[in-house]
N, C-alpha and C positions, 0 to 999 in steps of 0.2 A: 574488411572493417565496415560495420554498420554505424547506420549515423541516427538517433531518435528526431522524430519528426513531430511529436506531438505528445501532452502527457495528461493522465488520467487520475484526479484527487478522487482516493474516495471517502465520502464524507456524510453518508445517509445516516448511518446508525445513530440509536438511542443512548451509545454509553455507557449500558446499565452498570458497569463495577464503578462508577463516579460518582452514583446519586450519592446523598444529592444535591449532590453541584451540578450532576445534568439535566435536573429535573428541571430548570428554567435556562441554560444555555444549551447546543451539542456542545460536545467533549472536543471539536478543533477549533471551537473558536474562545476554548479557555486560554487566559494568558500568562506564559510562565516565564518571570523576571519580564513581564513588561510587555512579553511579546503573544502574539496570538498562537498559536499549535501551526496553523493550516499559513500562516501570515510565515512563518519559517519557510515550511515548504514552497509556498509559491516564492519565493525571495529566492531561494537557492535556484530553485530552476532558472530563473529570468539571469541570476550569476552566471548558468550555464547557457543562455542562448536557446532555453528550448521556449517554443511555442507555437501552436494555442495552447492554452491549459485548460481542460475541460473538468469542472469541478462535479460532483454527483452528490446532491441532495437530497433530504426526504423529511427528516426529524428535524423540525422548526424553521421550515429550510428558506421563510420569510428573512431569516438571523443571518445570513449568507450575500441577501442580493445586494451589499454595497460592495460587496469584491468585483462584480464585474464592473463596476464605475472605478475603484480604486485602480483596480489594473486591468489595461485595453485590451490584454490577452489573455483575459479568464472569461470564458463560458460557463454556462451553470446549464445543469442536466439536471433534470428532475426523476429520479427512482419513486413511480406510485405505488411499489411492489414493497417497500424496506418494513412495512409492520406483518407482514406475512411472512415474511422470506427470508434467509441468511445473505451473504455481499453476493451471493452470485447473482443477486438478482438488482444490486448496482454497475456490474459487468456488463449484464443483460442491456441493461439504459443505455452503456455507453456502448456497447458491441460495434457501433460503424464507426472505432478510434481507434481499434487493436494495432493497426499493423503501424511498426517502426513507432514503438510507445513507451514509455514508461510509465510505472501505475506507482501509486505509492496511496497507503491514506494519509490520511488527511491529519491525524492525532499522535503526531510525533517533532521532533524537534532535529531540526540538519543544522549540528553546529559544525559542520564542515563539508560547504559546497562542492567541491571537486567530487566527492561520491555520488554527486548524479549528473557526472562527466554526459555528453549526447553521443560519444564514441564506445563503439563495444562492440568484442571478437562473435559471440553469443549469448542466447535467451539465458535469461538466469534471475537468479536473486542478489541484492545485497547481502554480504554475509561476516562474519566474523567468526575466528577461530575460538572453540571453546576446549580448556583443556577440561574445565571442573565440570561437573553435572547442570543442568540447565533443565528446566520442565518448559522449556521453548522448542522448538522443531529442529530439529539437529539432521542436517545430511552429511552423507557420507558422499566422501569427493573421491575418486580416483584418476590419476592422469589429468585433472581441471573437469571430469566430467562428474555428475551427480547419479550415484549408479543407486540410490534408494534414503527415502527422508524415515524420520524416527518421528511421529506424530506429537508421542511421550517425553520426547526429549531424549537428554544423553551426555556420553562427556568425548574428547578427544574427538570432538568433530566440529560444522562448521554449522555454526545458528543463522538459521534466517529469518532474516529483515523485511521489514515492510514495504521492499523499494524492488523492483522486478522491472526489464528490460526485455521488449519482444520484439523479432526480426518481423520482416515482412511477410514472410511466408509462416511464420510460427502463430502472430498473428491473425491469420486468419482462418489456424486450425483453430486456435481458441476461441475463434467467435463462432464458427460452426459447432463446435460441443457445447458454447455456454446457453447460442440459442437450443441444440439438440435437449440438455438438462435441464432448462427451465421451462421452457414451452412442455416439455411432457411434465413437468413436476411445478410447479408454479408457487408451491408451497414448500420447496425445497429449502432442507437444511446447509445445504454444501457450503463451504466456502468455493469460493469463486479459484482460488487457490489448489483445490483439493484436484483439479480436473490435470491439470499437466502436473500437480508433485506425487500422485498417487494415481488415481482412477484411469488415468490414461498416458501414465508416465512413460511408455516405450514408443508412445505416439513422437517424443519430444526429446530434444538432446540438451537437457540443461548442464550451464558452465554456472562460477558464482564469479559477483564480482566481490574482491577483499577489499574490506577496510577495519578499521581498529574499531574497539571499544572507545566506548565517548563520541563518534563522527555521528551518530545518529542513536535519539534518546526517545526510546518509546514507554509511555507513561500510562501504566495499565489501573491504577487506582490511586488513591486520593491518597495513602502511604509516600506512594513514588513520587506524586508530585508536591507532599511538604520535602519530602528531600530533595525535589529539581527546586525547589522557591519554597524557601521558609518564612515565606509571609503569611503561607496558609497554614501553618501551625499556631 
């Protein structure tokens, strides 16, 4: 049993499917029914006893620095790299937090704390079983392991989430490849994601962890969130 030691918001990007409501906020510190995106996830974690919580910013990222006054156990990291670069390059900022972590962004909603339990068997994703088609990343699980993800999405398999879980040792494969991809590419597209679910996926023995539909609500454009809070309708 691994135990998380430490967790990784990330929070650089511009948002762009939100303008433009993002064009004067980032997209985690929009508030739905009340509450802030990124003010969820740091709440659920502290439910669960994790910390430090290292936040990663870059886009307005002035908009952010009352979090580490609100709460004693938010850090804030600064990504110079987020207008050139896709999230591996908010990985990159945080690279000396990998091992024994959870990462999560920053632009979702935990209405059910217990999914980002600090106890877990392996590295993995939040996930959810999908039986219907999903144009979200769909892996295919065998025996608890994750033997190939479907970029395109898919159906009868298992969607993942925004919320990933790294040992100590897996950890600090990933921070060796995300410096090895970004230091030679600096302007690189990748997600940050793309290195252990694909590009070097047999480096890595990923499990998922399950949880249901509704435990965690990710709000990809301004559609989704008149229907999480219809005040913005």
């Amino acid at each position: 049993m691994h135990e998380i030691k430490q967790a990784i918001i990330m929070a650089a990007g511009k948002g762009e499917r939100m303008r433009p409501l993002t064009n004067c906020i980032p997209k985690p510190l929009i508030k739905v029914n009340g509450t802030r995106m990124i003010e969820s996830v740091i709440e659920a974690l502290l439910k669960n006893e994790i910390s430090p919580i290292y936040i990663v910013v870059g886009y307005q990222k002035e908009l952010f620095d009352y979090l580490d006054k609100k709460y004693k156990d938010v850090q804030l990291i600064e990504n110079p790299y987020f207008e050139q670069a896709n999230n591996i390059s908010s990985l990159y900022a945080a690279r000396n937090h990998l091992e024994n972590t959870i990462i999560l962004d920053g632009d979702q909603i935990i209405n059910n704390p217990k999914v980002l339990s600090k106890y877990f068997e392996i590295s993995g994703y939040n996930s959810v079983w999908k039986d219907e088609y999903t144009y979200e990343w769909m892996q295919i699980v065998n025996n608890g392991i994750v033997e190939s993800c479907l970029r395109d999405g898919g159906s009868c398999g298992w969607q993942l989430y925004s919320v990933s879980r790294w040992t100590e040792d897996d950890g600090q494969k990933l921070k060796k490849l995300v410096e090895q991809e970004f230091e030679q590419d600096p302007y690189s597209n990748l997600y940050w994601d793309d290195l252990a679910m694909f590009k070097y996926h047999s480096d890595f023995k990923l499990g998922i962890f399950e949880m249901n539909k509704g435990d965690v609500l990710e709000i990809d454009s301004f559609a989704e969130l008149q229907e999480a809070d219809p005040s913005y309708r």
